[in-house]
C-alpha positions as a LaTeX table, in Angstrom:
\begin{tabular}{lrrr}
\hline
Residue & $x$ (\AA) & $y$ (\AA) & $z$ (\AA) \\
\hline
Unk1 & 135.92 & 290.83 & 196.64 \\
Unk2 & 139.59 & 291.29 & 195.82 \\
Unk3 & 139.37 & 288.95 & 192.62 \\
Unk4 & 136.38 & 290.98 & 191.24 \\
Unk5 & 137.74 & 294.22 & 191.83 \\
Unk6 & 140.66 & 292.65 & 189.98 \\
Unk7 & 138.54 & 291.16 & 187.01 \\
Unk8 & 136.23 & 294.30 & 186.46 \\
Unk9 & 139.80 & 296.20 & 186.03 \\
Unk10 & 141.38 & 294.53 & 183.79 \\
Unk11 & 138.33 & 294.28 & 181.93 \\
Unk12 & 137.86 & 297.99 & 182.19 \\
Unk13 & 141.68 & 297.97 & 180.95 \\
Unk14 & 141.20 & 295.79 & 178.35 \\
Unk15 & 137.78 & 297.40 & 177.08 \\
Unk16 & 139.31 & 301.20 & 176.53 \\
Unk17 & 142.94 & 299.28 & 174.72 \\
Unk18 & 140.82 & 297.42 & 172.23 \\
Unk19 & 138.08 & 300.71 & 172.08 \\
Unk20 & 140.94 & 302.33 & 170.84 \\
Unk21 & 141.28 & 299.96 & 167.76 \\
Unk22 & 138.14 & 299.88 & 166.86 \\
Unk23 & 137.12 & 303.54 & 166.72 \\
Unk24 & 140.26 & 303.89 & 164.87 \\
Unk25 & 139.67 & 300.85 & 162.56 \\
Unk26 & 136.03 & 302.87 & 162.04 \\
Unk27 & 137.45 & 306.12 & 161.08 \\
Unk28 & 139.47 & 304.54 & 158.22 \\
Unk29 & 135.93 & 302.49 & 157.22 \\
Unk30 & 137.02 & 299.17 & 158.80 \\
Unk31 & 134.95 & 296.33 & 159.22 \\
Unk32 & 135.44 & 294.91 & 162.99 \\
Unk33 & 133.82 & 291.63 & 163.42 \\
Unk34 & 133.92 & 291.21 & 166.81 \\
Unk35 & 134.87 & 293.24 & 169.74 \\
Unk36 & 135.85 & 290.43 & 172.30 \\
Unk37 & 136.37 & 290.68 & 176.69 \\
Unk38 & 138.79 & 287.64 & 177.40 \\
Unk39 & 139.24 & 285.09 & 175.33 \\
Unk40 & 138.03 & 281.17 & 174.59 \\
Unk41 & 134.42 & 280.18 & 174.75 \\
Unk42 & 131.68 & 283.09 & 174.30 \\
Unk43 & 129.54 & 283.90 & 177.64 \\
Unk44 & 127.59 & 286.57 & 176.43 \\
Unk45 & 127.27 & 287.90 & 172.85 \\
Unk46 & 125.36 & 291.32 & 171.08 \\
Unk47 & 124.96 & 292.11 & 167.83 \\
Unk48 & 125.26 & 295.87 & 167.59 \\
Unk49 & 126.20 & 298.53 & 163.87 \\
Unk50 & 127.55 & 295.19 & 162.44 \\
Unk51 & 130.07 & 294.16 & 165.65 \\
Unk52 & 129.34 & 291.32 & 167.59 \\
Unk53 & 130.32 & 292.85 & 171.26 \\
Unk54 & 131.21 & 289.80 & 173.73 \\
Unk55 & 132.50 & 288.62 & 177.04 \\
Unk56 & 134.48 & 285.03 & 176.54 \\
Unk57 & 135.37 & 282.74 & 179.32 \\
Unk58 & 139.13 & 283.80 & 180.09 \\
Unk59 & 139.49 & 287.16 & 181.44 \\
Unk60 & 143.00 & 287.55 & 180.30 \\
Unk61 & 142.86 & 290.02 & 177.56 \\
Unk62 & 140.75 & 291.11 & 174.92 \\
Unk63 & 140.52 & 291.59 & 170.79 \\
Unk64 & 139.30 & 293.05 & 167.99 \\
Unk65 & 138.67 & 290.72 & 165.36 \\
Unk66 & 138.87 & 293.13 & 162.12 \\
Unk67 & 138.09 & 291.98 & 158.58 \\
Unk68 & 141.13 & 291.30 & 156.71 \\
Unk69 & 143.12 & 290.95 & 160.00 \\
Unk70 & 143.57 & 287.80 & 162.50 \\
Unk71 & 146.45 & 287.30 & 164.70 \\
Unk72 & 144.91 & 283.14 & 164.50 \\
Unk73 & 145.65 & 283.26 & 160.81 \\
Unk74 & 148.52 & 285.75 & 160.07 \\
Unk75 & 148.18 & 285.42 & 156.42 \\
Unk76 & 144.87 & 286.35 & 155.77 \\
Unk77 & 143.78 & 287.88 & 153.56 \\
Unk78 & 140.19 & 290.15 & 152.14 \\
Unk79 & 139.40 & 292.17 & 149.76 \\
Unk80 & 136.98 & 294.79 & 150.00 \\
Unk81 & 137.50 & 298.69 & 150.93 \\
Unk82 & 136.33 & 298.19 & 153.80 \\
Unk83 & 139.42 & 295.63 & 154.60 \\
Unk84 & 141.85 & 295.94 & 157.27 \\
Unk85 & 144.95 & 295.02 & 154.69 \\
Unk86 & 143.91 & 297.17 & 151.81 \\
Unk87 & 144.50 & 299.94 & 153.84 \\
Unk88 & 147.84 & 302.14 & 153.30 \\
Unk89 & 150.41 & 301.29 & 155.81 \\
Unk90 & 150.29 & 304.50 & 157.16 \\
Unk91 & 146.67 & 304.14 & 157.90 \\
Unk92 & 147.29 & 300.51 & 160.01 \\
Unk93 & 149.97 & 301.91 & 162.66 \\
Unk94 & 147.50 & 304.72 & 163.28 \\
Unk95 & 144.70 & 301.83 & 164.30 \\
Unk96 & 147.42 & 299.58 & 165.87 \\
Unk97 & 148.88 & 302.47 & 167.40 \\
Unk98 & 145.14 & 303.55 & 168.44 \\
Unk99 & 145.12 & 300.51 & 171.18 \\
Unk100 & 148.10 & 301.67 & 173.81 \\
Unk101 & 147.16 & 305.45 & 173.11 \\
Unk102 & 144.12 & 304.76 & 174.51 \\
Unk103 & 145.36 & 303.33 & 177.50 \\
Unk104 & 147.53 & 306.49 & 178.07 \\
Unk105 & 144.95 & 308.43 & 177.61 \\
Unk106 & 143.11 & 306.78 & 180.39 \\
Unk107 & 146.12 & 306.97 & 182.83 \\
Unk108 & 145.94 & 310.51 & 182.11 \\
Unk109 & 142.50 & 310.91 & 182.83 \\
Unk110 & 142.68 & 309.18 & 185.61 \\
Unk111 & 145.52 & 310.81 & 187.03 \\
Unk112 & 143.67 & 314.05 & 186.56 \\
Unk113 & 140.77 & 312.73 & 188.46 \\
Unk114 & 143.42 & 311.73 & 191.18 \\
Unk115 & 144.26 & 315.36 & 191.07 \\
Unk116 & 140.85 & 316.63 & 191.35 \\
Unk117 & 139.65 & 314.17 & 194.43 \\
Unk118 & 142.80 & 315.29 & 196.51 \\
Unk119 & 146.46 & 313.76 & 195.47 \\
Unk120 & 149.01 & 313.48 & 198.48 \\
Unk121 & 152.36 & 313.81 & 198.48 \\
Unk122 & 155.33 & 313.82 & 200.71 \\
Unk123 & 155.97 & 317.22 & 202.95 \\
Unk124 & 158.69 & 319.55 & 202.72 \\
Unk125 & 159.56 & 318.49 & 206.58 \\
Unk126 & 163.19 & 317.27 & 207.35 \\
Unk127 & 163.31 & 313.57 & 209.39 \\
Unk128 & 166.69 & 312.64 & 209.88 \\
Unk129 & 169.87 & 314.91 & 208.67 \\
Unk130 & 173.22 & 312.82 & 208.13 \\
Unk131 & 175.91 & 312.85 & 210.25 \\
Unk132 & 178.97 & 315.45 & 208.89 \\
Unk133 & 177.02 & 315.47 & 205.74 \\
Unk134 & 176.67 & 319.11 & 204.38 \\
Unk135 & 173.07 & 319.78 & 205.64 \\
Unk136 & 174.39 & 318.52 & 209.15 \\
Unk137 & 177.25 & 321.15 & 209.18 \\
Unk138 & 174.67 & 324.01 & 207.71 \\
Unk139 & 172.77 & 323.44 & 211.02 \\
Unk140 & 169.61 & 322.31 & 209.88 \\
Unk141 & 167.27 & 320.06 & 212.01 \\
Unk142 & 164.86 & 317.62 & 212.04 \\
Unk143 & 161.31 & 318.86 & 211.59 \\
Unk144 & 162.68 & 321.80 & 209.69 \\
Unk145 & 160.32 & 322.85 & 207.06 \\
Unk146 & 162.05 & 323.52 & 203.42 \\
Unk147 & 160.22 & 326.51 & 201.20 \\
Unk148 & 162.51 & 328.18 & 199.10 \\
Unk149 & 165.65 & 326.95 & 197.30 \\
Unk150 & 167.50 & 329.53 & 195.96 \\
Unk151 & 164.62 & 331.82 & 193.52 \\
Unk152 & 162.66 & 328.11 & 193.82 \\
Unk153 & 159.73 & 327.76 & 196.25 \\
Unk154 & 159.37 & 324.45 & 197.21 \\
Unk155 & 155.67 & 322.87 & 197.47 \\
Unk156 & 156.77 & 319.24 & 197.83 \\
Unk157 & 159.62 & 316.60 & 198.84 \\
Unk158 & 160.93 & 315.43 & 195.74 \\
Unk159 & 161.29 & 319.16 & 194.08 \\
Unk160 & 163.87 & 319.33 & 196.84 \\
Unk161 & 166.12 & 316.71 & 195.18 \\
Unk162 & 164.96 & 317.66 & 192.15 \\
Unk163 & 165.93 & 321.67 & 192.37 \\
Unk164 & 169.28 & 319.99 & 193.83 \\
Unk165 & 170.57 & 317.53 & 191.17 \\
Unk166 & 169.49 & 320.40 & 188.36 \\
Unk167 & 171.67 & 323.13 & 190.04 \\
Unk168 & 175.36 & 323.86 & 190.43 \\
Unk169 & 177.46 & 325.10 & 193.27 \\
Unk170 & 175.94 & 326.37 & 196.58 \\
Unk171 & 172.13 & 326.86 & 197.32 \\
Unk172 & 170.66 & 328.80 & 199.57 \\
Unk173 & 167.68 & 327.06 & 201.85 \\
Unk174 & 164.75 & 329.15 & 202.87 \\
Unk175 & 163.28 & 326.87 & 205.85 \\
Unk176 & 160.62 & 327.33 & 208.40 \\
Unk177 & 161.82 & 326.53 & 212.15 \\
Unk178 & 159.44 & 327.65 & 214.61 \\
Unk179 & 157.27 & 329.71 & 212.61 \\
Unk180 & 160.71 & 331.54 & 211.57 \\
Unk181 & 161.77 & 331.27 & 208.29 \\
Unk182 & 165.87 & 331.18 & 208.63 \\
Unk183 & 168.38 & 330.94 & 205.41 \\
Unk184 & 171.00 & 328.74 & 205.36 \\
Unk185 & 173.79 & 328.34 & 202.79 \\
Unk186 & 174.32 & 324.65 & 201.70 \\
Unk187 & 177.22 & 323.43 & 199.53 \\
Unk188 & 175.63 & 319.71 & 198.02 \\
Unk189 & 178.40 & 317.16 & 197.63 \\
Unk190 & 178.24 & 314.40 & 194.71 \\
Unk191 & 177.75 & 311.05 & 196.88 \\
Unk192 & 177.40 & 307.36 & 196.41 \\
Unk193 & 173.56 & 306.42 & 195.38 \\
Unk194 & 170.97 & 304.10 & 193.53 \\
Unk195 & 168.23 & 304.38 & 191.41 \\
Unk196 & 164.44 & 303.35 & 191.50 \\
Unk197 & 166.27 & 299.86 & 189.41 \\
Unk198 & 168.86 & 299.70 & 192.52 \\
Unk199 & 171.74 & 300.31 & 190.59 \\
Unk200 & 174.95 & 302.63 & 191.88 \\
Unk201 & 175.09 & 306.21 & 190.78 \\
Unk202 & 176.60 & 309.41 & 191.49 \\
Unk203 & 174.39 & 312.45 & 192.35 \\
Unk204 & 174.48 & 316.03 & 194.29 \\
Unk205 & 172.69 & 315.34 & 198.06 \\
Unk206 & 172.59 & 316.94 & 201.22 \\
Unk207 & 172.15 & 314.30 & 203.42 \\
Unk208 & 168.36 & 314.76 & 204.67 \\
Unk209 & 165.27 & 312.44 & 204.63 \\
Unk210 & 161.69 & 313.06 & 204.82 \\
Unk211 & 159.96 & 313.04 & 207.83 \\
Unk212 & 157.06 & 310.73 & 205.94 \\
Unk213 & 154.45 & 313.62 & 206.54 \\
Unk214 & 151.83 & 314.03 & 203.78 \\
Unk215 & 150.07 & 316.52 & 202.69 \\
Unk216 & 147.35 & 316.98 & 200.14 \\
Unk217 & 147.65 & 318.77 & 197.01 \\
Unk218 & 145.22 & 321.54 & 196.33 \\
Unk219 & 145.35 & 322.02 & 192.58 \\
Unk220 & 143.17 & 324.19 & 189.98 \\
Unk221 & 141.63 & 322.36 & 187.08 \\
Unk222 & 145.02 & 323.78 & 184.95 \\
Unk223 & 147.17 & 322.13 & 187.21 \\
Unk224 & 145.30 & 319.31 & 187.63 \\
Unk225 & 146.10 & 318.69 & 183.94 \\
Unk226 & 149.64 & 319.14 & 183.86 \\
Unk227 & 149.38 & 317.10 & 187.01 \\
Unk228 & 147.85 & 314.00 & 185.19 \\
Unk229 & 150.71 & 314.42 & 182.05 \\
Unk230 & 153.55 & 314.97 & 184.25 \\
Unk231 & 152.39 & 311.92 & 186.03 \\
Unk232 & 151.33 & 309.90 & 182.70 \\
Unk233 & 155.08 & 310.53 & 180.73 \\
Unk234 & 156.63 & 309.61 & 184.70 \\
Unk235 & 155.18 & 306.44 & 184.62 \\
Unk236 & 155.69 & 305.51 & 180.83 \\
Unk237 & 159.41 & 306.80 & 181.05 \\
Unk238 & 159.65 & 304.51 & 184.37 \\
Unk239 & 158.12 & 301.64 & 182.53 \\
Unk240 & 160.38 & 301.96 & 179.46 \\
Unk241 & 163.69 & 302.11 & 181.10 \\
Unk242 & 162.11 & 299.37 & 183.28 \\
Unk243 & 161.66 & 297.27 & 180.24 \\
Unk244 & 165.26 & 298.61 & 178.71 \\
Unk245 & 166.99 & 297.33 & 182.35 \\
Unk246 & 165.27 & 294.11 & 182.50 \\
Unk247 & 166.66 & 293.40 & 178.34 \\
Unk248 & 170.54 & 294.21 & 179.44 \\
Unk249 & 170.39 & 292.07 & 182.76 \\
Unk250 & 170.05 & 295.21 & 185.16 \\
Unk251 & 167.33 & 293.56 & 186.56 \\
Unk252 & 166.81 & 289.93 & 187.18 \\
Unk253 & 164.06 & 288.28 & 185.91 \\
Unk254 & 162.89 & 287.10 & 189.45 \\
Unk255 & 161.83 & 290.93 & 188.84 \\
Unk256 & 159.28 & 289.97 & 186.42 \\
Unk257 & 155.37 & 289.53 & 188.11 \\
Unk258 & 152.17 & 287.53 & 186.70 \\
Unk259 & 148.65 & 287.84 & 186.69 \\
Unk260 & 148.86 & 286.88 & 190.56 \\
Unk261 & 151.22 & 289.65 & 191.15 \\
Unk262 & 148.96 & 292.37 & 189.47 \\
Unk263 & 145.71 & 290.82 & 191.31 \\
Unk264 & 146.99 & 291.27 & 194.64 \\
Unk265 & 148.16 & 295.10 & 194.08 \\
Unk266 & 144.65 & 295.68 & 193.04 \\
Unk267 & 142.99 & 293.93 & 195.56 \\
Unk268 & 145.50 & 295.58 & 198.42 \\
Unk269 & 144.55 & 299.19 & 196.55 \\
Unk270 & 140.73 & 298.34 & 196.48 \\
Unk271 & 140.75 & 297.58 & 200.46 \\
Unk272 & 143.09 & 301.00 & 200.76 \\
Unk273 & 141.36 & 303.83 & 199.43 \\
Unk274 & 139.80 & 304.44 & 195.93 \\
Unk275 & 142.39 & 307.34 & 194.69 \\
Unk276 & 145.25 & 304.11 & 195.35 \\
Unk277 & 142.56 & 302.27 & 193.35 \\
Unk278 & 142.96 & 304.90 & 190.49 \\
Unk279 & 146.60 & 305.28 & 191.14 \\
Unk280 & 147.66 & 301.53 & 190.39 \\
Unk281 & 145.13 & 301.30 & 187.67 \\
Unk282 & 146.36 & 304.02 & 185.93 \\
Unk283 & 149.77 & 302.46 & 186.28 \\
Unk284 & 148.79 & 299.74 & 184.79 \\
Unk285 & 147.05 & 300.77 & 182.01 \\
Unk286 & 150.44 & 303.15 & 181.27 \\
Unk287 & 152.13 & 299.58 & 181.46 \\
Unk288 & 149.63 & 297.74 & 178.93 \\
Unk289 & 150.55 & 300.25 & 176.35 \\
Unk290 & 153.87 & 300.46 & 176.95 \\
Unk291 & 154.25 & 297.12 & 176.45 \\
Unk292 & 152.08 & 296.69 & 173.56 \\
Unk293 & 154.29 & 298.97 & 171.57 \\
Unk294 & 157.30 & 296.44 & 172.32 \\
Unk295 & 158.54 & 295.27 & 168.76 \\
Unk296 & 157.31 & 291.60 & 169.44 \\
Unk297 & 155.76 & 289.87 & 166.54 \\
Unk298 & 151.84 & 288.79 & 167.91 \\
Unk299 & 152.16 & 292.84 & 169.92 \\
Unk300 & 151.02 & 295.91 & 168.09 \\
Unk301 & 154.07 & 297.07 & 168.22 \\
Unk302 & 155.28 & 293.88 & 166.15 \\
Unk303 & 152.40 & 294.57 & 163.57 \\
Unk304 & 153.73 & 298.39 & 163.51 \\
Unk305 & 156.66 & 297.00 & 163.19 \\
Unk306 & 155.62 & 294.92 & 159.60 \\
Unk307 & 154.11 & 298.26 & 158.55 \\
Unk308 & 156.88 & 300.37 & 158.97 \\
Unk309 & 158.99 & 297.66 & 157.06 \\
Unk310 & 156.19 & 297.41 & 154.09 \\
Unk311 & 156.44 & 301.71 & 154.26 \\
Unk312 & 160.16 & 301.77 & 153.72 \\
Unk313 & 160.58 & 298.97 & 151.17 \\
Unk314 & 157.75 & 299.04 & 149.21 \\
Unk315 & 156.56 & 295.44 & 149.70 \\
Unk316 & 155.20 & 293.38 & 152.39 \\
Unk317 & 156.90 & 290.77 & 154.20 \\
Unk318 & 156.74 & 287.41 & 152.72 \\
Unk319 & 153.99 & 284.91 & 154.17 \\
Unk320 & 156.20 & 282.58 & 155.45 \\
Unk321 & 158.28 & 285.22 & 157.41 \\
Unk322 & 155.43 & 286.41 & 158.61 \\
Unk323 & 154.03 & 283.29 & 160.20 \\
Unk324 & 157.72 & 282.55 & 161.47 \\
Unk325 & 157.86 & 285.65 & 163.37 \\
Unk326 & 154.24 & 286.20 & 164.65 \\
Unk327 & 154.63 & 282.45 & 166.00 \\
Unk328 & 157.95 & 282.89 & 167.93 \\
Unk329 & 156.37 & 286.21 & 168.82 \\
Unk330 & 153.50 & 284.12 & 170.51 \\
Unk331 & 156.59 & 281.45 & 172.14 \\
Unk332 & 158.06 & 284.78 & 173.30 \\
Unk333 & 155.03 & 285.93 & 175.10 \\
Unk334 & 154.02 & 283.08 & 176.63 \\
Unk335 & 157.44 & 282.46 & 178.01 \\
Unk336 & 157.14 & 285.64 & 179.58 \\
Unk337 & 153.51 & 284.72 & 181.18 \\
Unk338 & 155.00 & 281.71 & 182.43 \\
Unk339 & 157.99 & 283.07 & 183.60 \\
Unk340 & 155.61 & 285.79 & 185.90 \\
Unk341 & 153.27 & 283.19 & 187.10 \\
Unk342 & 156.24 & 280.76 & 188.36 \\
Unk343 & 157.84 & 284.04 & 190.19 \\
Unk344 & 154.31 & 284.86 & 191.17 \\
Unk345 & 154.28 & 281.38 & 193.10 \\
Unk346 & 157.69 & 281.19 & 193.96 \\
Unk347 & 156.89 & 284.67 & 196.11 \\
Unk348 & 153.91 & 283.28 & 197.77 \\
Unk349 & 156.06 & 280.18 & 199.07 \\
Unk350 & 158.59 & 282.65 & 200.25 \\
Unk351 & 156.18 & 284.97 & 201.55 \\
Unk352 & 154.70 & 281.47 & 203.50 \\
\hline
\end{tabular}
């Protein structure tokens, strides 16, 4: 069950990324000739308003197969208006861009329907206070409940740290003890840390933790909203600095995860609930276009790349650069798929 949930996701993924180059490469009056699900031999093929819409045998991706446009044959080239490289530069990063938009759109809609169902998040209630750190000697407790910093009511755990790191000097805790609400003055002290990428910073704490309570968000259809872009620009800024750590050596490339990997984090959020079903889809569709937009040759972001170049110098790129670079831009990505299937394996012995 785990591997379909898996392949009807991806597909799903896959479908809305490549809608969004087609309805794109429509608006401009592009001809698409095919509108492909995986890749290799053709299982299933419709003719439909001049596309041929199919399903090939390898699940692994998707295209869209415009006229005057194949990532097979770099070079090509057709005439015709309704050609993908007669159009203006301009016009071709809007329908290359079109393809990750789309799958930031759906992480946002997704999100938002996460909102709507019932989102959790981490309670306001203290779990363990630090020993002589400056919430110890302020007297608060475990099972405290935090409501008001300073002018700031406080809804959830992380606008605690939040409210914290964007303040200076002392703050003054509203918290709940007993059905009491009590004030306490707290001084926060820059400490030793890390970050989500485990590396060693300096930032204003208190010295509490969260108790690991949960509680579920009750959120109008407004909030719900700002909910699912908060949550969309989180996860692409998360993904981005991911990327940006992973280039300067911050994080190793044992790091880096496979098809294997991203099957068994759907599967495990399938068998949990369907809102972590949403959750890590919508992550991953934030990923796909995230990582589309990379400036690798063979990526949209490679062929935006071209563009841009062909916008500022008035000319394209020469054929045989072009071929150079797509190719090493197809060495570069395959390296990278083999690289996350042999971490992929080299996990599961571990794990064994």
């Amino acid at each position: 069950m785990g591997t379909i949930t898996f392949l009807l996701v991806l597909s799903f993924l896959v479908f809305f990324h490549e809608l969004g180059h087609f309805l794109a490469a429509r608006y401009f009056g592009v001809k698409v000739h095919v509108f492909s699900i995986g890749f290799g031999k053709r299982l299933f093929a419709k003719e439909w308003m001049g596309t041929t819409w199919q399903f090939a045998l390898i699940p692994l991706g998707g295209y869209v197969q415009m006229k005057g446009q194949d990532d097979k044959n770099p070079s090509l080239k057709e005439d015709g208006d309704d050609s993908y490289n007669t159009k203006k530069p301009w016009q071709r990063i809007i329908i290359l861009f079109a393809g990750p938009f789309a799958n930031f759109i759906l992480a946002a809609i997704l999100y938002f329907c996460i909102a709507m169902m019932g989102a959790t998040t981490l309670a306001t209630q203290v779990g363990k206070v630090q020993e002589n750190s400056p919430a110890f000697h302020a007297g608060i407790l475990p099972n405290d409940e935090i409501i008001k910093i300073n002018d700031t009511d406080i809804k959830a755990w992380d606008e605690i740290g939040k409210t914290i790191i964007d303040s200076d000097g002392a703050l003054k805790f509203f918290i709940k003890r007993d059905g009491e609400i009590i004030a306490k003055t707290i001084n926060p002290l820059v400490s030793d840390s890390e970050n989500m990428f485990k590396e060693k910073i300096k930032k204003r704490m208190i010295g509490i933790s969260p108790s690991g309570k949960t509680i579920k968000l009750d959120l109008s259809i407004g909030e719900s909203l700002v909910f699912a872009y908060e949550k969309t620009v989180l996860a692409s800024t998360m993904i981005f600095q991911g990327v940006q750590k992973l280039i300067q050596g911050a994080i190793p490339s044992s790091e880096v995860g496979g098809v294997i990997s991203i099957g068994k984090v759907i599967s495990d959020a399938s068998e949990s609930s369907i809102i972590a079903l949403f959750a890590i889809t919508a992550l991953i569709s934030v990923n796909l276009g995230v990582l589309n937009l990379l400036p690798i040759p063979a990526l949209d972001g490679g062929h935006i790349m071209f563009n841009l170049y062909e916008m500022i110098t008035r000319r394209k790129p020469s054929d045989q650069v072009f071929m150079f670079l797509t190719i090493m831009g197809w060495v570069i990505l395959g390296s990278l798929m083999l690289l996350g299937i042999y971490n992929d394996i080299n996990r599961i012995f571990l794990n064994n």
